[in-house]
Structures are given as C-alpha cells and as structure tokens.
C-alpha positions as CSV (number, residue, x, y, z in Angstrom):
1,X,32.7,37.7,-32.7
2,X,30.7,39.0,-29.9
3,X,27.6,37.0,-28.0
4,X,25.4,38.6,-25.2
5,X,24.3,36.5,-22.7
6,X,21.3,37.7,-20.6
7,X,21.0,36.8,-16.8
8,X,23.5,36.1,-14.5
9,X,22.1,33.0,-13.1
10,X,23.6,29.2,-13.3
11,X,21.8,29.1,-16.3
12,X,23.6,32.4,-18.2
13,X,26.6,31.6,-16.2
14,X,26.8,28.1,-17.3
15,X,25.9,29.7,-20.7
16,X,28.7,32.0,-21.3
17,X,31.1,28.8,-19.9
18,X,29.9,26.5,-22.7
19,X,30.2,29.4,-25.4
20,X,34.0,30.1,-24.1
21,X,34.8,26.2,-25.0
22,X,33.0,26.9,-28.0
23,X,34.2,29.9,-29.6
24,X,37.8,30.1,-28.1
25,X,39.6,32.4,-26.9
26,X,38.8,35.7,-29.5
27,X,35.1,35.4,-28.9
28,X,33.7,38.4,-26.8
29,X,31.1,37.0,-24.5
30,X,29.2,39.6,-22.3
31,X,27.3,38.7,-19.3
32,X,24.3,41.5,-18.8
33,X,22.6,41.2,-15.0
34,X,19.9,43.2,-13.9
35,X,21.0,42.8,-10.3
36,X,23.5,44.0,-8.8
37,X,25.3,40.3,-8.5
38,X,25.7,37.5,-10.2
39,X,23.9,34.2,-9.1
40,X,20.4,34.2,-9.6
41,X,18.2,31.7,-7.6
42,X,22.1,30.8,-6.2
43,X,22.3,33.1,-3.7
44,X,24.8,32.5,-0.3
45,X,24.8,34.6,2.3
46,X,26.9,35.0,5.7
47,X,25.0,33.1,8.7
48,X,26.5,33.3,12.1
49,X,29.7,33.7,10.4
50,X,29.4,31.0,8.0
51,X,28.6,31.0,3.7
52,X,24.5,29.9,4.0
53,X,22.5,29.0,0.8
54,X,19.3,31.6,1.0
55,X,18.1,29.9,-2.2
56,X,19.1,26.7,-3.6
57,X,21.1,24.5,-1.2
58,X,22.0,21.7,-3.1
59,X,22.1,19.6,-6.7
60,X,21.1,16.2,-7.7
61,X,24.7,14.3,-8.1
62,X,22.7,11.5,-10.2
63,X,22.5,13.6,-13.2
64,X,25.8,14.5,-14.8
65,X,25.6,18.4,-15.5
66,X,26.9,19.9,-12.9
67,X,28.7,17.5,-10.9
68,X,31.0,17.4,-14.6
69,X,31.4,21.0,-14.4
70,X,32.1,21.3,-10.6
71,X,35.0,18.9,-11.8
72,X,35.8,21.0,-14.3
73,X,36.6,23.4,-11.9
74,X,38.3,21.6,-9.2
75,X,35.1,22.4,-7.2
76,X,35.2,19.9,-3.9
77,X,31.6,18.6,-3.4
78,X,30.1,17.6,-0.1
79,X,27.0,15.4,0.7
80,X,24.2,15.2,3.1
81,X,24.8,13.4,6.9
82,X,22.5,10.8,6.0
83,X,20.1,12.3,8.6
84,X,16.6,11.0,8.0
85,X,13.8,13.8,6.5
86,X,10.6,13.7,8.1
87,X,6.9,15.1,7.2
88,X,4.3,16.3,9.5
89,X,1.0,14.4,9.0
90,X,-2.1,14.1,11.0
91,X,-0.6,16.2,13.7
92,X,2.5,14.3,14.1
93,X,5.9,14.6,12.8
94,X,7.1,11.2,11.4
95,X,9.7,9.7,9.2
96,X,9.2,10.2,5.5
97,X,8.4,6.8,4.1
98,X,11.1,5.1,2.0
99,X,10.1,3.2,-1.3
100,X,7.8,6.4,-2.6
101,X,8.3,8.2,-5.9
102,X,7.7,12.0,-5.2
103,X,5.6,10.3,-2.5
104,X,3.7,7.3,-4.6
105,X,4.3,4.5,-2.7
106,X,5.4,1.3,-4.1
107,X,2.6,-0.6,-2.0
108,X,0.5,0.7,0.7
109,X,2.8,-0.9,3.6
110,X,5.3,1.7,2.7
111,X,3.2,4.8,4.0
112,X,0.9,3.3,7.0
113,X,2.7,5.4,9.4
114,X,1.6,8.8,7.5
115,X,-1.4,7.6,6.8
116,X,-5.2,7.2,8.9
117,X,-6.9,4.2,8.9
118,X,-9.1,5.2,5.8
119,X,-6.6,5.9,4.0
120,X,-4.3,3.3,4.3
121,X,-7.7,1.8,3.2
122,X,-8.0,3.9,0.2
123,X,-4.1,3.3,-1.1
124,X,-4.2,-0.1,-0.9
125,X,-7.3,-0.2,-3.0
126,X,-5.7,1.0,-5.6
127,X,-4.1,-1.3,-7.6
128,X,-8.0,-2.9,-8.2
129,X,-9.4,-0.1,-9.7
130,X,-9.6,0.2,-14.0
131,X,-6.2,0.6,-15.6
132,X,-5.3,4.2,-16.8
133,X,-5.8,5.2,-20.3
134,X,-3.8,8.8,-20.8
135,X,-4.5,8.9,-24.7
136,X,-1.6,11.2,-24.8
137,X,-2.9,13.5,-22.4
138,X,-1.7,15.5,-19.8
139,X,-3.4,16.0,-16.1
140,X,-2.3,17.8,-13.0
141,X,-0.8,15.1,-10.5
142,X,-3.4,15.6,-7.8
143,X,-6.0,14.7,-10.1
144,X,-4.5,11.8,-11.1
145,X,-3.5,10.8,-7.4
146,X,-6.7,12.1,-6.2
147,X,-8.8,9.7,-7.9
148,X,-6.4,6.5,-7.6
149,X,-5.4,7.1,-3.9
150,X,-8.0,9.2,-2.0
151,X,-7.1,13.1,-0.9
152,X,-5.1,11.7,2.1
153,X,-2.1,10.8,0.6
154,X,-1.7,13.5,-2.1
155,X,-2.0,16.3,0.9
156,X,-0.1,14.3,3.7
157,X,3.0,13.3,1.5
158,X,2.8,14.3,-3.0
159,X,2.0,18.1,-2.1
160,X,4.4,18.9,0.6
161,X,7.2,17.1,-1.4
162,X,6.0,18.7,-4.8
163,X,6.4,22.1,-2.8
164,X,9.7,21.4,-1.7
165,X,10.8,21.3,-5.5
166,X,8.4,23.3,-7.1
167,X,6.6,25.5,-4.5
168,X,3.4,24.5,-6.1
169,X,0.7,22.3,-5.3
170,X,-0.1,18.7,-6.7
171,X,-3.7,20.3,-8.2
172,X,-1.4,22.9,-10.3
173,X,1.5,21.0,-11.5
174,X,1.1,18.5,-15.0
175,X,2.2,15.2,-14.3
176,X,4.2,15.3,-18.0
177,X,6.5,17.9,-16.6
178,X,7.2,17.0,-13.0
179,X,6.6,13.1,-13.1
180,X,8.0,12.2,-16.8
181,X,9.2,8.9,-15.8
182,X,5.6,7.9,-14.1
183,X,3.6,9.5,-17.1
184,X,6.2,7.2,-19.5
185,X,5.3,4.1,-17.7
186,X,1.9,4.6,-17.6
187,X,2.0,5.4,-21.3
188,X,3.6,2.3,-21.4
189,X,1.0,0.3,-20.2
190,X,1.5,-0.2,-16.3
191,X,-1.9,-1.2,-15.2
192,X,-1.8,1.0,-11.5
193,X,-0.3,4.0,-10.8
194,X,1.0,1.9,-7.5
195,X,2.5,-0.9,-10.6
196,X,4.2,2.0,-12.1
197,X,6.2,2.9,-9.1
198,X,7.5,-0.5,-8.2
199,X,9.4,-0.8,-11.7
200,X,10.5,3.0,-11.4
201,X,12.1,2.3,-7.7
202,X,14.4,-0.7,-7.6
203,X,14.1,-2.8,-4.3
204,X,17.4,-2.4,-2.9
205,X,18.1,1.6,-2.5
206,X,20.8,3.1,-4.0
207,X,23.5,3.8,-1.5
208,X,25.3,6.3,-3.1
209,X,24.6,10.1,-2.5
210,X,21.6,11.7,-4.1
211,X,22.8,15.3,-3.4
212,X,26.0,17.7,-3.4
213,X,27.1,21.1,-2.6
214,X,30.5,22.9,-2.5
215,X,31.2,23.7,1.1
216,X,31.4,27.6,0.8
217,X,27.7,28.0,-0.7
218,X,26.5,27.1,-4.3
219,X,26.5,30.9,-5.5
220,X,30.2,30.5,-5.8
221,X,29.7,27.9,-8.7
222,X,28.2,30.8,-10.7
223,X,31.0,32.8,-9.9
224,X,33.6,30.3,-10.7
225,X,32.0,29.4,-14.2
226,X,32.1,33.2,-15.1
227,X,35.5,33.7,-14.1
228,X,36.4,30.5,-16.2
229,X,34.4,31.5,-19.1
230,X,36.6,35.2,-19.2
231,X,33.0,36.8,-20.0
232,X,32.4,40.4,-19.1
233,X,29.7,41.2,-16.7
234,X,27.8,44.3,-17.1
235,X,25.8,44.5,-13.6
236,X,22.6,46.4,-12.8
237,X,22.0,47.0,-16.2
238,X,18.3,45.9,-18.6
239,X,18.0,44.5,-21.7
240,X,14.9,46.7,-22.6
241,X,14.5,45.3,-25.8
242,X,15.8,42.8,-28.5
243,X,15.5,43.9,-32.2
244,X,16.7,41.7,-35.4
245,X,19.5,43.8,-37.8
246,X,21.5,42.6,-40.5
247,X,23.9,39.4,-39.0
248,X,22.8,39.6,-35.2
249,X,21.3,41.5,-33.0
250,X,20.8,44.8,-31.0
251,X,20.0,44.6,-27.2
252,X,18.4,47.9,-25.9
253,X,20.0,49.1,-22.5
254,X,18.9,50.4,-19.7
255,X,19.3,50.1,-15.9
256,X,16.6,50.6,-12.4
257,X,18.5,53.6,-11.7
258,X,19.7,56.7,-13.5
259,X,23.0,56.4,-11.3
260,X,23.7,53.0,-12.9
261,X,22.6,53.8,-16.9
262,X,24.8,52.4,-19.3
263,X,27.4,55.0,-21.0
264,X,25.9,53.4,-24.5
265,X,22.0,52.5,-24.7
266,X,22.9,49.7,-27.3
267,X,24.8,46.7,-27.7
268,X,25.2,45.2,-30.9
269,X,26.0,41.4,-30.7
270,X,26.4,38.4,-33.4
271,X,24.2,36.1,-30.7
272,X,22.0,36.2,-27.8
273,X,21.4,33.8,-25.3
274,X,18.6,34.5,-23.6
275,X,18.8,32.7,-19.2
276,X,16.3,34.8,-17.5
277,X,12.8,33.8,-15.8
278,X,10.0,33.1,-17.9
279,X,8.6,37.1,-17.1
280,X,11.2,38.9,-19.0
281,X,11.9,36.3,-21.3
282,X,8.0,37.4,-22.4
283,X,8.9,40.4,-22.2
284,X,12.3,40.4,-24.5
285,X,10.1,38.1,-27.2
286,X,6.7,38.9,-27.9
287,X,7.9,42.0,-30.6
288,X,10.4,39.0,-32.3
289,X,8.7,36.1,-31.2
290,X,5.1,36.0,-30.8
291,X,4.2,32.9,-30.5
292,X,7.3,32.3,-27.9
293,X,6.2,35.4,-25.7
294,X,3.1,34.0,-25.5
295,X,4.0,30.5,-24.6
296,X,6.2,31.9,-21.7
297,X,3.4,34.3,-20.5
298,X,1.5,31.3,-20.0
299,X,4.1,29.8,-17.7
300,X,2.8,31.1,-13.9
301,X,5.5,31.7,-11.4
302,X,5.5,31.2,-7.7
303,X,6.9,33.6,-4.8
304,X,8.7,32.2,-2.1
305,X,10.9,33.6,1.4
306,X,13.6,32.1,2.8
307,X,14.3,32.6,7.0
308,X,17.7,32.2,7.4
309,X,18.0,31.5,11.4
310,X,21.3,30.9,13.5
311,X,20.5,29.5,17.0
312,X,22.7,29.7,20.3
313,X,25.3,27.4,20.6
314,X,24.2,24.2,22.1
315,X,20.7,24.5,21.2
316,X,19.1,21.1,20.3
317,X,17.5,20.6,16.9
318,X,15.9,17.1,15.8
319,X,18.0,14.5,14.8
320,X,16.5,14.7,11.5
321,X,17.6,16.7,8.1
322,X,14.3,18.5,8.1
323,X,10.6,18.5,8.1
324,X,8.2,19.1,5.6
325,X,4.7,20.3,6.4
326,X,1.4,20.2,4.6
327,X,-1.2,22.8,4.0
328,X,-3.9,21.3,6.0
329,X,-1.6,20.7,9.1
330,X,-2.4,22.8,12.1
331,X,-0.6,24.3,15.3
332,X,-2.3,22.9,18.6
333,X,-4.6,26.0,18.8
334,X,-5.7,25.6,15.3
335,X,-3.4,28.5,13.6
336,X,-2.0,27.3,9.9
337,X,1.7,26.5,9.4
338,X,3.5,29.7,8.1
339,X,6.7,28.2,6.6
340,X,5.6,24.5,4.2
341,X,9.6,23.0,5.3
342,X,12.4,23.4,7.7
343,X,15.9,22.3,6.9
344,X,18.0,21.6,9.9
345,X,21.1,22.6,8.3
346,X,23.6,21.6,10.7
347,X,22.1,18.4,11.1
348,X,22.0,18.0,7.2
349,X,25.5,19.1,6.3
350,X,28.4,17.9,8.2
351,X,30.7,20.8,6.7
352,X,29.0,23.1,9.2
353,X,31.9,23.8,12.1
354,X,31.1,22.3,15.4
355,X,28.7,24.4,17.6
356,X,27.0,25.5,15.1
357,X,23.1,25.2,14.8
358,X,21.9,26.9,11.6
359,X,18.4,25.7,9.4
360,X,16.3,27.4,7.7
361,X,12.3,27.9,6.9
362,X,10.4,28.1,3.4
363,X,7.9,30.0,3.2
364,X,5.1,30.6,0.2
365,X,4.0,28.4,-2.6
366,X,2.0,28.7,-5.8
367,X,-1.2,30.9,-5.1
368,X,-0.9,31.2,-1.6
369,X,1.4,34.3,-1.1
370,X,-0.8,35.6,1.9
371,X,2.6,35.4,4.3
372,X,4.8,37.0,1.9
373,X,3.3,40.2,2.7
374,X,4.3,40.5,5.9
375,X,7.9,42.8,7.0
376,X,11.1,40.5,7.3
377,X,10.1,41.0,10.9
378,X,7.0,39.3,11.4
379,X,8.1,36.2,9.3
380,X,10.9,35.7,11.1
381,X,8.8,35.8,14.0
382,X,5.8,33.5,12.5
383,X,8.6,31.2,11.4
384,X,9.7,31.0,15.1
385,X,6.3,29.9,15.9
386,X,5.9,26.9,13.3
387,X,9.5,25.9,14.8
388,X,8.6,26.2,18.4
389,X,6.0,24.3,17.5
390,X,7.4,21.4,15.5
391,X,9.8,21.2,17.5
392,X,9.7,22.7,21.3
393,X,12.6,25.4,20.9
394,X,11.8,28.8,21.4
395,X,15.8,30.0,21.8
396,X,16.2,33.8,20.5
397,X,18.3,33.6,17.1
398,X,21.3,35.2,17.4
399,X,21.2,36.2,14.0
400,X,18.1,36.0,11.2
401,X,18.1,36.4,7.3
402,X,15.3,36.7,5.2
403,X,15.7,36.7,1.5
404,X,12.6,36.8,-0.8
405,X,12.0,35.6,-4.5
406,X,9.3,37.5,-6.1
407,X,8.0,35.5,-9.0
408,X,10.8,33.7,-9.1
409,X,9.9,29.7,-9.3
410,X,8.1,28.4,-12.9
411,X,5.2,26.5,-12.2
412,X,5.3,23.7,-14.6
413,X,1.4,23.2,-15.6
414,X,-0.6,21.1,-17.8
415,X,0.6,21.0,-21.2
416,X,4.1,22.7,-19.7
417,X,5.8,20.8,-22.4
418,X,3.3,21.8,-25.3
419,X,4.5,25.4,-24.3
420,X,7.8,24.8,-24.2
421,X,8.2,22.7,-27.4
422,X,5.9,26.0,-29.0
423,X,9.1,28.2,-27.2
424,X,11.9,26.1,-29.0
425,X,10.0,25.6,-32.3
426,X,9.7,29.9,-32.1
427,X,13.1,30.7,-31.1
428,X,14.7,28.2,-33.7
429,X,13.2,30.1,-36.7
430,X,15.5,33.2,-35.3
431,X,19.2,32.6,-36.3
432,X,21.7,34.2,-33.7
433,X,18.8,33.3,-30.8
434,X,18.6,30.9,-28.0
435,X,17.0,30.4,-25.0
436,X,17.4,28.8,-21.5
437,X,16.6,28.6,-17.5
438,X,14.5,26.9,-15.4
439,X,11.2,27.7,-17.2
440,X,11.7,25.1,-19.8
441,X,13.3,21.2,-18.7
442,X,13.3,21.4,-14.8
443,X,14.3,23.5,-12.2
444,X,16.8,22.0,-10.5
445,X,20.6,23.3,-11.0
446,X,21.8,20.0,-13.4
447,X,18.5,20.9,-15.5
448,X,19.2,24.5,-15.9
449,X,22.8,23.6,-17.3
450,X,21.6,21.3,-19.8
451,X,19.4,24.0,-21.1
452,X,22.4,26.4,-20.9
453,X,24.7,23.9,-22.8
454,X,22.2,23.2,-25.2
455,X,21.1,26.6,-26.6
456,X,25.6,27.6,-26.7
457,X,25.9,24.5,-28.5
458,X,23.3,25.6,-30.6
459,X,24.5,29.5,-30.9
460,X,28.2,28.0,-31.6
461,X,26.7,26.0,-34.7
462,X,25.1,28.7,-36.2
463,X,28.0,31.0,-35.5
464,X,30.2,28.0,-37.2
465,X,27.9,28.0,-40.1
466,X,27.6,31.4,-40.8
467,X,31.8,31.6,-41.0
468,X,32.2,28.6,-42.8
C-alpha cells in the first residue's frame, strides 16, 4: 500500500503521522515538498545564536491537537512569562483590555482606556440598539461591529487583533469563520453583540496557560512527526498534476529546477492527501475537481514579512509581551506604522538564556502589501523606525532576519464555510482523495492537525474498505 502526501507543512506532516498509526508498519507513505525543507508556515531559524520562530511562534494549549501529539512525542512545552500585551491606540501605547472576545468587550468599562470619549460613548450604547436578526447569514465582522459599536473600537482593538491571527482586516474576514462561537450565540438569540460576549467569557479568567511552544522552535514538531511517521520525504520536487487511474492515483512530477528533477516524472499511489495552500490546492483540482478548484480559487490569501531582530545585550525592551498597532495609528511626524505587531520575545518567553533581547516585527496584511516590496534591507530598517518609535530604542541589531510568506495566509471571507463545505462535499465523491491545511477549519497549528487527522482517518477507511 502506498499513500502520497502533498506538502511538508504541520498539516502533511501531521498527515503522514496519523496515516502511520493507521496503516501500520507495511504502508509506504511519501512526503512530496516543493521546498527545499520541511515545515511550512513552521519555520525556526538561528537568532543571535539561538532557534527563533520566523513564522508561527506558538499553539493554543486549550485545544487538544497538538499539545496530544507533542505528548506523543515526548516534546517538552513551554509557556508565555505572563507579560501583559499591549495595543497602540490614539497615539498611546496601552494595556490590552481584559474581558474582550477578539476585542468585543464584555461592557464598555472594559475598554475606556483604548477608547476616546465618543466612543466610549458609542460602545456603551450598544446594548440599546434593535436585537440582531442573522437569518442564517454571514457578514464581515467589521460590518457587524461597525454598526453596533462605532468605527473606533473595531480599528483601535477587533482589526489589529484580527491581524495578528489572520493578517486581514475586520472589513474582509466573515464573522462565521473567525468568530463561530459569537455568530452561534447570536443565532442563539443573544439580544447585543456586547450580551453575547458576557456568556462567551466567564468572569473569573482562566488561570491556566493559553499558549505553548517547544523550547528549540516549533519547526522541529514537523520534523519530529515525520521522523515518527517513517514517511519518505522527496524535497524540491512538484506535484504538477493529479490524474484518476484504475485503484488510485498518478501524481505528475516535476521540480523549480532542472538540477533537482525527479529520476521518474510519475508516482503512482493508492491515496493522496492533499496539505498545501489554497493556490496549488486549485491548481492540483480544477481538471478532477471542478467545483473544489473553484471553491479554493475563491479563498484570497495574504502576504506577510517577518523581521527577525537581536539587540545588544542589555538593551531595554518594554515590560510587556508585545504591541499591536492599528492601521490608522501614526508616527509623531505623521509617517504610517510599517510593521501592524511587535513581539518582545525575550520578554514573552522565559526559555530565552539570560542577556538575550530578541522580538520580532510583522509586517503586511490582507490588501495592503505596499511594504513587502521593499529589499530585506529597507524593512529591517523601517521596522527600526516603528520600534524606535514605540518604544525609544534606536540600538544597532547585532544580527537581523527577514523571512517572507508570499500568499501564504487564507483569508477566511464571507461564506468561508459555504466554500469549504463545497471543497469537502467535491473531494468526498473522489475515493483515494483528501484534503487538508489551514485554508479550510482555522489557521492555527491545533486546527491544521485536526484537518490532517481527519482527511488520514478518512483515507485509512477507504483504504480499509477497499481491502476488506
């Protein structure tokens, strides 16, 4: 029995883990990667001598998925300091406001220090206007929060925090897809959006962590979920096409560069599991799929940078885990805001030796990719400027990474799920098919394994089946 998984991601790694448990030991599971390593979004890099996360940094430990499999692997986990995040708003950097949801407050108390006079004036209103009738429907979150909060809270607290996750904007993003629990309970029959939150947030916070991260950078999950799952990566190398045969499937090879092409230009497989972004999964489908490649074509994608930057010792950062910064928030002389977050990383992450003052700057969101254009270079050197500013320290790095994703984020839309439930319902009418990533159920590393899990599960079954 042989499977294919495509993309060398959490998601294809996580993949190819699940199918090993599956299958056994005589299943042939091969890992193709375009790239020339494994990891995907997972990417950790050396920083003033120590592993630095250039993509995602962390995982939510509240959903099971990969704190199970990090288990699994005897994987040691490590949490944030407890160092409080922080949001520039109005011109001021202050603390982000507990008792929000995504940046919904509970009541308008809980954000009057982000918030002007008007409105503070315009949140608290809230609760008297008409309840919400949703019929069903889907609507971007900003026009939602828009017209039951005023413009001021959605661009001083929802958007920068929907950026951090999503590096989109509150107008752009379907509140079905990013907000599910909020759109349930005002389905439900919650009379205010500000009603909602209260029985979404209990009153006495959680104490226990909300995040985790092996101490020598989240790429090496990827790594160690390939090396337990005994699958055989083929690196730098395409899947050009995918074409039905007679009980499976043939995967068309190719590779960027002539140097790399594979010694056979085909790969015959009983199953393919399919963890790339939403691009080439359009790609790979539209000929086998129609209706999939055209649901996945209609999922946009964002670019992003990261600036990896390693200060001299002794350099002072804020006693905060990071700052997040809104697209109308200006320097002193008027100039826009380059990066839309800092993370202090070495006041975040206590693993980080002593001495050491590392963070890092995102850069780029959804339709605005105007500072992506610019040479590693001059973002560094922009990104110096939004932290000088911030944050008064002008000290020369002593080293500076920049690594870019190009199309690399989904943007979950409107009717996201409609597209995605048009995906599944396409794929499942393909035996031997499956697909996964953070295109379809949520971004996030624990969502990305669920898909992965989900679509071997299903690949095992029908592999079962077809034996039995």
């Amino acid at each position: 029995m042989r499977v294919a998984v495509v993309g060398g991601g959490i998601s294809g790694a996580a993949g190819a883990y699940r199918l090993r448990r599956s299958l056994g030991a005589d299943a042939e599971i091969l890992l193709v990667e375009q790239t020339a390593r494994l990891g995907g979004k997972l990417r950790t890099d050396s920083l003033a001598g120590q592993p630095f996360d250039m993509g995602a940094e962390a995982f939510l430990v509240r959903r099971p998925e990969a704190v199970d499999l990090a288990g699994e692997l005897g994987m040691r986990l490590v949490h944030p300091s407890g160092a409080s995040s922080t949001v520039r708003a109005g011109g001021a950097t202050v603390p982000l406001p507990p008792g929000t949801f995504m940046g919904v407050p509970r009541s308008a108390d809980g954000v009057a220090g982000v918030l002007s006079e008007d409105g503070f004036r315009q949140v608290s209103a809230e609760q008297g206007k008409p309840a919400i009738a949703f019929d069903g429907e889907d609507i971007s979150v900003g026009a939602l929060l828009r017209e039951r909060f005023g413009p001021e809270l959605v661009e001083r607290l929802v958007d920068p925090l929907l950026g951090g996750v999503y590096a989109g904007s509150a107008d752009s993003l379907g509140l079905r897809a990013t907000m599910p629990t909020l759109a349930s309970a005002l389905d439900s029959g919650a009379d205010s959006v500000s009603a909602a939150v209260r029985g979404l947030i209990p009153e006495t916070p959680d104490p226990a962590p909300v995040f985790g991260t092996p101490p020598g950078g989240l790429e090496n999950l990827v790594h160690r979920l390939v090396e337990a799952s005994g699958a055989r990566p083929r690196l730098e190398c395409t899947v050009r096409a995918l074409h039905r045969q007679q009980g499976g499937w043939r995967l068309e090879l190719g590779a960027a560069a002539r140097a790399h092409a594979p010694e056979d230009g085909v790969l015959d497989v009983d199953a393919v599991l399919l963890a790339v972004p939403a691009p080439a999964a359009r790609k790979l489908l539209e000929p086998v799929a129609p209706s999939a490649g055209a649901a996945f074509a209609a999922i946009d994608v964002a670019s992003m940078a990261v600036v990896g930057l390693a200060l001299p010792p002794g350099t002072a950062l804020p006693d905060a885990a990071g700052v997040l910064i809104g697209a109308r928030e200006r320097h002193a002389n008027g100039d826009p805001f380059t990066a839309k977050a800092f993370t202090f990383s070495s006041r975040k992450w206590t693993h980080y030796g002593d001495g050491q003052v590392l963070l890092r700057g995102s850069v780029g969101k959804y339709g605005e990719p105007g500072a992506l254009r610019f040479d590693d270079d001059e973002l560094v050197r922009l990104v110096r400027e939004d932290l000088a500013e911030l944050t008064g320290i002008r000290e020369y790095p002593v080293q500076a990474v920049v690594t870019r994703w190009g199309g690399g984020l989904p943007q979950y839309g409107v009717g996201h799920l409609d597209e995605v439930a048009r995906i599944e319902r396409a794929v499942a009418e393909l035996p031997g098919l499956a697909v996964a990533g953070a295109a379809l159920h949520g971004v996030g590393v624990p969502a990305c394994i669920g898909t992965a899990e989900a679509a071997a599960d299903q690949l095992a079954a029908e592999l079962a089946a077809s034996r039995g």
